[in-house]
Every structure is written in C-alpha cells, then in structure tokens.
N, C-alpha and C positions, 0 to 999 in steps of 0.2 A: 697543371696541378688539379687534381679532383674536385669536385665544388665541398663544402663541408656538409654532415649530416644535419636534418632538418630539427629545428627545437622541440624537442619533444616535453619538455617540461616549462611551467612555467608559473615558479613561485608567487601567490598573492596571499598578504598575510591577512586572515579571518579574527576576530576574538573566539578566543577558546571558553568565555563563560561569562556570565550576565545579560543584561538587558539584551547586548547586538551579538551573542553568543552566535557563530556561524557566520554572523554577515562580517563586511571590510569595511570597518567605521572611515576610512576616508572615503570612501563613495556614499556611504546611506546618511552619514551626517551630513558633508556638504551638500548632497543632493535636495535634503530636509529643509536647512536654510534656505539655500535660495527657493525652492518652492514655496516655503512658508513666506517668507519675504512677499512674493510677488501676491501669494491671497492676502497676508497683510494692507499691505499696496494699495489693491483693487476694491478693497472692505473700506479700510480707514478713509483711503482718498481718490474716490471713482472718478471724479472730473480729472481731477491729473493725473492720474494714471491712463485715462483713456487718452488724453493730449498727448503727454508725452508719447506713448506706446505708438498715437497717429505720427509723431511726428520721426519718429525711430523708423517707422514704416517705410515714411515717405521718401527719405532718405537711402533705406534698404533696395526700393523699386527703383530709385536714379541709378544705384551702385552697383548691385548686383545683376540686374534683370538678365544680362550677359550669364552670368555666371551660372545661374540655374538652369535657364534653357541648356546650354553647352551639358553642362553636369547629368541633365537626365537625356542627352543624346548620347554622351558618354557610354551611360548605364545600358541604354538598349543598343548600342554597338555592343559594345561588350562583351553580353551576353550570347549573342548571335554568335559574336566572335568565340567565342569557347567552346558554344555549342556544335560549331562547323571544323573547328580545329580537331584534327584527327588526335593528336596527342593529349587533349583534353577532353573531349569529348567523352571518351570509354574511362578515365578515370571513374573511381567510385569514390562519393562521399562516404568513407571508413575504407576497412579491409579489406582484398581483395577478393575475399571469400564468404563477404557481409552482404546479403539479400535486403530490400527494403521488408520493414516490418507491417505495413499496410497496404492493402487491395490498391489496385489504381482506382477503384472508386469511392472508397474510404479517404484517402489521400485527395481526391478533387475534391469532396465533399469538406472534408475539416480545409482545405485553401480558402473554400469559398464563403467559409462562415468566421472565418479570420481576417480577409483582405477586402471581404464586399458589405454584406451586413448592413448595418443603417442607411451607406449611403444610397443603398439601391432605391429604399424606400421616399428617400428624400429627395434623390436627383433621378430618377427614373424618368420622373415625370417634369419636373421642375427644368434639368439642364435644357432636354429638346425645346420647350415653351421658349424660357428663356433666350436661347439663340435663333428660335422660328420667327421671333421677333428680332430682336438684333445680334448680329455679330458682327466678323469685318468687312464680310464682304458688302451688308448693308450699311455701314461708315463709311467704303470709300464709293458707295454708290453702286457696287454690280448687280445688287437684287435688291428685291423691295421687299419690305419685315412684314411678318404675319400673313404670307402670300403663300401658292402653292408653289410658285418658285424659287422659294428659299428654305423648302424643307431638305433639302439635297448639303445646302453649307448648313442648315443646323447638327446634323449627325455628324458631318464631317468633323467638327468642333469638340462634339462631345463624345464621339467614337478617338478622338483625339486625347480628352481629357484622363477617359477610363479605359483605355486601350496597353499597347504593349509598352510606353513609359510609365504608366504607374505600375505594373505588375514589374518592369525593369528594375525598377527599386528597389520592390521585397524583396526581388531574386537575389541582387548583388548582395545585400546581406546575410541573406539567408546560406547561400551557395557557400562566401566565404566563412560563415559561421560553423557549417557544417564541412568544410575542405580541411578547416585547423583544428576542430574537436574532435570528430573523426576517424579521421586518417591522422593527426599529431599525436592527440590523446592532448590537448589543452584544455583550459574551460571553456566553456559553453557560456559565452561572454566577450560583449564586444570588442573586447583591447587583445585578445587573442588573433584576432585577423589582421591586425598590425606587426605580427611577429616578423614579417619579413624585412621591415622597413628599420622597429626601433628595437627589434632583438631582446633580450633579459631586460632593457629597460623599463618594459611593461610591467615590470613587478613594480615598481614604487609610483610616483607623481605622476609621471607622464600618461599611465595607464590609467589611474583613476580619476586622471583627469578626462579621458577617455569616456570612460562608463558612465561619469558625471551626464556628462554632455549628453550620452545616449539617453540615460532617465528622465532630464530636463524635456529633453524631445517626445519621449513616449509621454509625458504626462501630458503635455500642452498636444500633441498630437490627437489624442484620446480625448482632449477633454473639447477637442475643437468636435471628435465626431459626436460625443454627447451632447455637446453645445444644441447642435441640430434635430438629435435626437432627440433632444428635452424638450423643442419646439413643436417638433413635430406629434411627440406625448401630449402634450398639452392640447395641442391641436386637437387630435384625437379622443377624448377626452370632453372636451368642449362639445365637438360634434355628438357623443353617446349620450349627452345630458347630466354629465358629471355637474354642472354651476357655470355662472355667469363670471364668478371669482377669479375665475382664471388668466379672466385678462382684465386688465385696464384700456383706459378711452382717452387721448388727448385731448385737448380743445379743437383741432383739426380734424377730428372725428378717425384718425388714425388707432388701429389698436394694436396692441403691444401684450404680451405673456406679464401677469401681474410677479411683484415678487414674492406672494405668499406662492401662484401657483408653480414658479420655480421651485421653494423650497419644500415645496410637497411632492410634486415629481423627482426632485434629486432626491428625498428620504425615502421613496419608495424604492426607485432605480436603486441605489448608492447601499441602503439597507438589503437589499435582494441578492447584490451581488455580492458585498463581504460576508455574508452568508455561503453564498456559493462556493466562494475562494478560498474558505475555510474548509468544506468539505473536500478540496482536491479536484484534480485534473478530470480523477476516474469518477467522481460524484457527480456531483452539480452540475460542474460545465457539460461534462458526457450527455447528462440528461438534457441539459436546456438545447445543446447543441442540436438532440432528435428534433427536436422541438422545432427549430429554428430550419432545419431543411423541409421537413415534414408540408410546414406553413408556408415556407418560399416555393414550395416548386406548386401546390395547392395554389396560390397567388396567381404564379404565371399560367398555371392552367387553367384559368377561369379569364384571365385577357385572351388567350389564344382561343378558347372558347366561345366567347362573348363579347369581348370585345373589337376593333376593327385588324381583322387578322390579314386580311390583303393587304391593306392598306400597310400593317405594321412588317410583313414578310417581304414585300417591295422595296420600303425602306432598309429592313435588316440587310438584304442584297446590295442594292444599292447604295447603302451605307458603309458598308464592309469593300467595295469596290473603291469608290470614293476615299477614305479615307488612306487606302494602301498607296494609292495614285498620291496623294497628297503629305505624307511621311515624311519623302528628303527636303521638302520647303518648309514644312510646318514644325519640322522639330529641329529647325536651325533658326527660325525665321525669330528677331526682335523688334519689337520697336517702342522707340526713344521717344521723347518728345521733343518736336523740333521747331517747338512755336505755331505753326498752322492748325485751323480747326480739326481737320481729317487726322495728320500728324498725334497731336494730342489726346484724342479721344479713340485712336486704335492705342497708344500705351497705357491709356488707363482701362480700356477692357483688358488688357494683356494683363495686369497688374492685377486687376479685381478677378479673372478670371486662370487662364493660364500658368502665372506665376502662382499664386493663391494656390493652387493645384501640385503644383511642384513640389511648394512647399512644404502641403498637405501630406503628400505622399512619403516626402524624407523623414518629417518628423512622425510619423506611421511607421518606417521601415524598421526603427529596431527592434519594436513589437512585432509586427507581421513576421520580419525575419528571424530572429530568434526562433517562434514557432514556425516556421517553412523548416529550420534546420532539426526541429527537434522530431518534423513526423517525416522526413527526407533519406534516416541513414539507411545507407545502401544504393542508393540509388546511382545512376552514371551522372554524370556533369550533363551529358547532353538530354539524356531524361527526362533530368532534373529542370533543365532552363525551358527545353518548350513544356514539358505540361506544366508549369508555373506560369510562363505568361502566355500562354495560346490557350490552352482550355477555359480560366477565367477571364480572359479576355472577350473571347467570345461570346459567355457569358454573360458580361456587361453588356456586351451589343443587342443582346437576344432581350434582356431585360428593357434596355431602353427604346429599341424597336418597339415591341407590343405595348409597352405600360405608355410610355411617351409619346409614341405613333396613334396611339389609341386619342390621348386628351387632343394631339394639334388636327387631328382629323375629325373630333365631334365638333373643334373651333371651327376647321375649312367649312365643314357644310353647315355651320348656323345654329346645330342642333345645341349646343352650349351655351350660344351665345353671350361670350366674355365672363361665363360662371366660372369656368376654368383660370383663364389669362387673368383675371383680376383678382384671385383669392391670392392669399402670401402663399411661398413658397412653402412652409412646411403644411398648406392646407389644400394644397393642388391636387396630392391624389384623392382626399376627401369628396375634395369638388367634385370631380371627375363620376366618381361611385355616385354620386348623389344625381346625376345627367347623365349616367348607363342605367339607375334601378330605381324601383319601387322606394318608397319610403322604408319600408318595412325590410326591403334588400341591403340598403343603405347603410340602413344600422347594424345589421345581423353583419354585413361585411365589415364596417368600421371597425365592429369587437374583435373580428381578427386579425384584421391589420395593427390594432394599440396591441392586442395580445405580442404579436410578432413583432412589434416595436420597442416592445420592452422585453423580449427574453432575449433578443441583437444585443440590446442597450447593457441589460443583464451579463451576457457574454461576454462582450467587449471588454465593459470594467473589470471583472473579474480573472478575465485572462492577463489583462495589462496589470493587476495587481501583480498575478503571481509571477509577470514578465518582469519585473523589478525586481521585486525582490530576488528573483535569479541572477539578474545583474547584481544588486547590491552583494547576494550572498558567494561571489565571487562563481559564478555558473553552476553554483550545488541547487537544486533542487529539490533540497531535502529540509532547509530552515523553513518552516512557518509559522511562526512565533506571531500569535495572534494579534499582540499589541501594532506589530509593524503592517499587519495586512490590515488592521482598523487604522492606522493613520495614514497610509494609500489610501485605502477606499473614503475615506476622512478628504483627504486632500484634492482628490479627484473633483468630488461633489463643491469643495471650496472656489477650486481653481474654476468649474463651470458657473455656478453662481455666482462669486462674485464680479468673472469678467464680464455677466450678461448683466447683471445690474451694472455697472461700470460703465458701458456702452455697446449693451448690447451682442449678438453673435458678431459683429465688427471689430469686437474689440478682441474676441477668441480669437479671429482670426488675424489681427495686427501679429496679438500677442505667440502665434503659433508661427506663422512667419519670418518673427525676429529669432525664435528658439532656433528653429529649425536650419538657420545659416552655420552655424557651427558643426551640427553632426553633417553639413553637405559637405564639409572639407572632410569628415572624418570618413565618409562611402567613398569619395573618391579615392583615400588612401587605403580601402581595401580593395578596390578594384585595380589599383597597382600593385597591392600586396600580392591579391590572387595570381596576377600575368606570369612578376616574378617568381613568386610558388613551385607555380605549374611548370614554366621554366626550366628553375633548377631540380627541378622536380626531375623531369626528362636526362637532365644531365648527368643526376646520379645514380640515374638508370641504367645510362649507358656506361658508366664505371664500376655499376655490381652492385651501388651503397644501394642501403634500402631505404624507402620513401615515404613510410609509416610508422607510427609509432611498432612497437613491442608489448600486446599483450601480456603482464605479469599473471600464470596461472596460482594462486594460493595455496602453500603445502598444506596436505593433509593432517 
C-alpha cells in the first residue's frame, strides 16, 4: 500500500485581536511565566537560587553526561549522513524549482555573525590559554601545562569544542526547520519538525509544549552568551578609562564586575538592541550586522599581520590535523567519576568544560536554527550541511589559531610574562593588545574591539528577540507588537543580571544547562523526524505522490 501524502498543513490557533493579537497565548504566556519566575527567583533569592541551580547541576552532570555527549555525536553523524545519502542529499530545502535567495557569500557571512559572534571575542583567546595550561591530557599526566608540549592537545580541545559538533547543532535545526516549512509549507517553528512523529497533534498541547521548551532554551542560551559578553564590555570599558566603578574588590583582593556596572552595560546593550528589533530584519540588524563583519575580519587581519603568524598558521595546521585524528574518541569518550584523583577531576573538566559546551550549543540551536533556515531556502540538503558546519568551522579554527596562538606564544617566549595567563578570562584579549602595542595602540585598538563587542552583543539580543517572538507568533513573521519585543529585550537583560549577581557567570551557566536538557530530547526527535521524512519522502516518490507542498496561486 502507498505511504500517505506528507502534512501539509498544520493548524496553530493565534489570537485574532488584542494585546497577544497574532501570537499563540499558550506558548508566549507559559513561556512569560516561567521566565519571569526564574528572574523573580534569582532577584528576590540569589543565595538559593544559585544553590539550588548548583545542586540541579550536579545532579544533571552525574545523569546525563552520557546523554549529551552521544546526543551531539548523533547530530554530527547525522548530518554527514544526509549529506552523503544520495537520496537526500540533492533534495532542496523548498521546491524543486526554488533557487537559494542569497550569494554563497552573503549566506557565510550572516552564518557567521549568527552562530560565532561574541564567543570568538571571548574564547579566541581565553579557550587556547586555558587548555595550554590544563586539559586531560595534563590530568592524567601525558604533558606538562603551560609547555611547548601541550600546545598540540590545547587546540585539540578547543578545535573540539568549536568544530563540527557545535555547527552539528544548528544544522540539525536548521535543516529540519527548513525541510517542513519549505518543502511542506508548515510554520516556521519548532513543533513543525515533529510532524513526522506526532502528526495534527502538533496543533494543541503537545506542540506548544514544544515551542515552550524551545524559547526557554533561547532565552537562557542568549543570555549565557551576553552573560560573557557583559563581562567582557565591562572589561573593555575599564581598560578605555570608562571608571574604577566598574568593578568591585574582595577582601582577597579578588575583583569582580560591580552591580551598578552590570546594570549600565545591560541598559546600554539591552536599550540598543530593542531598538534595533524594532526597526526590522532589513534595518538595524542589516546595518549593525556590516558593521560586525566589517570589524571581524579588520581584527583577524591585523593578528595575521602583526601578530605571531607562523607560530599561529603552524598551529591552525596542525590543529586541524590533530583534531580530525582525534573525532571518533573524543566525541564518544565520557567520563564518570570513579572515586580516584585522576578519575574525578578529568569528569569535572568534562563537566565545566565539554558538557557546559554541549549544552551551550543546544540551548543556542533553536535561535541559530530558526535563522540557518530562514536564509537557507533553496538550497540542496547536501549544500546545505557542509557549508553550515565546514566553512564556519573553519573559521573558528582560523580565529583561534592567530588570536590564541598569538597570546600562548608571547607567554612561550617571556615576552608577556603571566600578563596574559593571569588576567580573567573576559580580560585576556586586553591583556594581550596591551604586550603587542604602544600604549597609545592599545587604546586606539581596545575602542574597537568594545565597539565590535557591543554591536555582536547588539545583534545577538535583537535577533533572539525577533527569534521568539516568531516562535511565539506561531512562525509568522509579521507580529511585532512593541510591548512584547520590550519584554524580551526586558527579560533578557533580567535573566543576565540577575543570574550574575546570583552567582555570578556560574550561575548563567548552571542555569543554561538545566534549560537546555529538555529541548536535547526535542533535536533528537527532529533528527528522527527528518531520517523518516526523507524516507518516506523517496517512497512516494516511487509511487508518483508528490512530496511538497502545492503552491496556492491567488485569483485575479
């Protein structure tokens, strides 16, 4: 018997007028709750909320740690897998007569200022130090930290971290977002990729419980990257001679981002960007987005210029070698804690590092994804999956090479002298500029590095607003009803501020974490959705049905 024809519709009821006019009040109000909840939470009761949140945590990293790893080896099999399948591969995201709407240079360009964006700025330099000093190989004793022998496993790590399982992520989203919108004519919205599994059931509970989950995750995802980016503003900031204000001093002579200068940097960020979001896709973000490559690729060309370029193009090789070698161990490998020294402290780098990463990325995907699918139609499945994670992948490598290979190389020779390795993390590319240049360089570069810091930071928020609210508005595009993009951009700003006073970026990150375990069960069930899809896709190919929607032309 024939397989049946694919859903092509798929009812979600909107309000037709007042305050949520256009949106689907069971997703933007549950979604509102529990958000609010958790800034209420973290405002009214910062010690317990950051306890409990640690101790949620703790628990997550015993129970799941299995689960994530496997989940994002999943995602990059996957993809490969679709990409190499002859039957899948030449599909097209939409019709079969639909061309992509964007250059291939256009299209890597908005990837890369969608999926990379702050962290470059932050971990460029930060991840390499970080693992130059320790990772696992220096736990279980095969190299010594801070050596010229362990810069070969620090890239390994972080050519790991920002390599083709994070890009794996966005893809899986993205691809199936764009395989059921498409080519079905669904929304453009995450319970749409479930159609294969829970069919018309997607219109009521099950679905919105769905979206829910997805907005939870964007927000705590989002607000873990501003988290960092709020620090690293500060940072920034501090160094141009903005005030002393900025930070607070311990008794241990520890310093910390004060909270006046959090809520000045969120009102600025936070202000800037619902601003922007206001203006539309084709406004604001268009503009800040020039803006944002303009200054990235200006960045890198002035480390490849100036900074140690052998040094960092030896490593980019070498590191890109290394890490392809290390793939089928590293993205299966876990580990537990089994009571021994060595034991314990390779799963709690996994946890702080690794897992933390995974997580990061999931709760990121339905943002990044959503926008992978919406500048993607036309494009083939196989297209589509390697220039999504092989061009920005590379990328990341290219970035951490010269920017990171630059700071552990002024450390090798002395030239730094621990000005680098002992600054905080959001203040290490600072350091760095300030032991490459002139005083007067320093500064002149700093201004464009916060500049570039805050039109990312800029970008980010305001894309994730209007990413929401597309979710919320059942995948229309067309609500934006000011009050709801000022209580996203509202809530953003909350959810960052209060978790850093709460406990700190630790606690963004508990709290991102925890979010982030629900929508992993919801990627892996579009990554089944899409297998079968495609599948029956073929099948009713071979019986004549057709396998796309039916463009309605409108009478004259």
């Amino acid at each position: 018997m024939p397989v049946k024809p694919p859903i092509t519709s798929l009812p979600i009821r909107v309000s037709n007028s007042g305050f949520y006019r256009g949106f689907t009040k069971d997703v933007t109000i549950s979604a509102k709750i529990l958000v609010g909840a958790l800034i209420l939470w973290a405002i009214a009761f910062p010690d317990q909320a950051a306890a409990v949140l640690g101790s949620v945590n703790t628990i997550l990293l015993a129970t799941f740690n299995y689960w994530y790893v496997y989940s994002m080896a999943f995602f990059v099999v996957l993809c490969f897998a679709l990409a190499l399948w002859p039957a899948a591969g030449r599909l097209r995201l939409g019709l079969d007569d639909d061309r992509p709407e964007f250059s291939n240079f256009s299209w890597f360009s908005m990837m890369f200022g969608a999926g990379i964006g702050i962290g470059m700025l932050t971990f460029a330099t930060a991840e390499p130090m970080y693992h130059f000093a320790k990772n696992p190989s220096t736990i279980m004793g095969l190299t010594e930290g801070s050596t010229a022998g362990n810069v070969r496993d620090a890239y390994i790590w972080s050519f790991t971290h920002w390599g083709l399982a994070a890009w794996a992520a966005y893809a899986i989203v993205g691809l199936a977002l764009g395989y059921f919108s498409y080519r079905r004519g669904l929304p453009l919205t995450i319970r749409s990729a479930l159609t294969p599994i829970f069919g018309k059931k997607l219109s009521g509970p099950i679905g919105h419980t769905v979206d829910v989950v997805a907005v939870v995750a964007t927000v705590l995802g989002v607000s873990q990257t501003l988290g960092f980016g709020v620090e690293q503003f500060i940072s920034g900031l501090s160094r141009i001679g903005v005030g002393d204000w900025l930070y607070t001093t311990a008794a241990d002579g520890t310093r910390s981002s004060s909270t006046i200068g959090i809520i000045v940097a969120l009102i600025v960020i936070m202000g800037a960007s619902t601003l922007s979001a206001m203006s539309g896709v084709g406004k604001g973000i268009k503009w800040l987005s020039n803006i944002n490559m303009g200054l990235s690729f200006f960045i890198l060309a002035f480390f490849l210029l100036f900074g140690s370029t052998f040094f960092g193009m030896q490593t980019l090789f070498l590191g890109i070698w290394d890490y392809l070698l290390s793939i089928p161990g590293n993205i299966l490998t876990v580990w537990a804690k089994d009571g021994t020294e060595t034991g314990d402290a390779l799963a709690g780098w996994q946890g702080g590092w690794t897992i933390f990463y995974w997580a990061w990325w999931i709760a990121f995907a339905p943002f990044v994804g959503v926008f992978l699918a919406r500048i993607s139609k036309g494009r083939t499945i196989r297209e589509y999956v390697l220039g999504a994670l092989i061009i920005p992948a590379i990328m990341c490598f290219v970035w951490f090479a010269l920017v990171g290979g630059t700071a552990i190389d002024l450390e090798l020779t002395g030239e730094a002298q621990g000005a680098i390795a002992d600054a905080g993390q959001a203040d290490q590319l600072f350091a760095m500029l300030a032991v490459m240049l002139s005083e007067t360089m320093t500064y002149l570069m700093s201004i464009v590095v916060v500049i570039l810091l805050l039109t990312y930071l800029v970008t980010s928020a305001d894309s994730a607003v209007l990413i929401i609210n597309t979710i919320n508005a059942a995948g229309d595009e067309g609500p934006k009803a000011r009050p709801h993009i000022l209580f996203w951009g509202a809530a953003l700003a909350l959810v960052v501020g209060g978790l850093i006073i709460a406990g700190g970026l630790g606690a963004i990150q508990t709290a991102m974490v925890i979010g982030a375990l629900p929508f992993s069960f919801v990627m892996v069930l579009m990554g089944l959705s899409l297998i079968k899809a495609i599948y029956r896709d073929g099948q009713r190919a071979k019986h004549g049905l057709p396998t796309t929607h039916v463009e309605t032309v409108p009478a004259e």
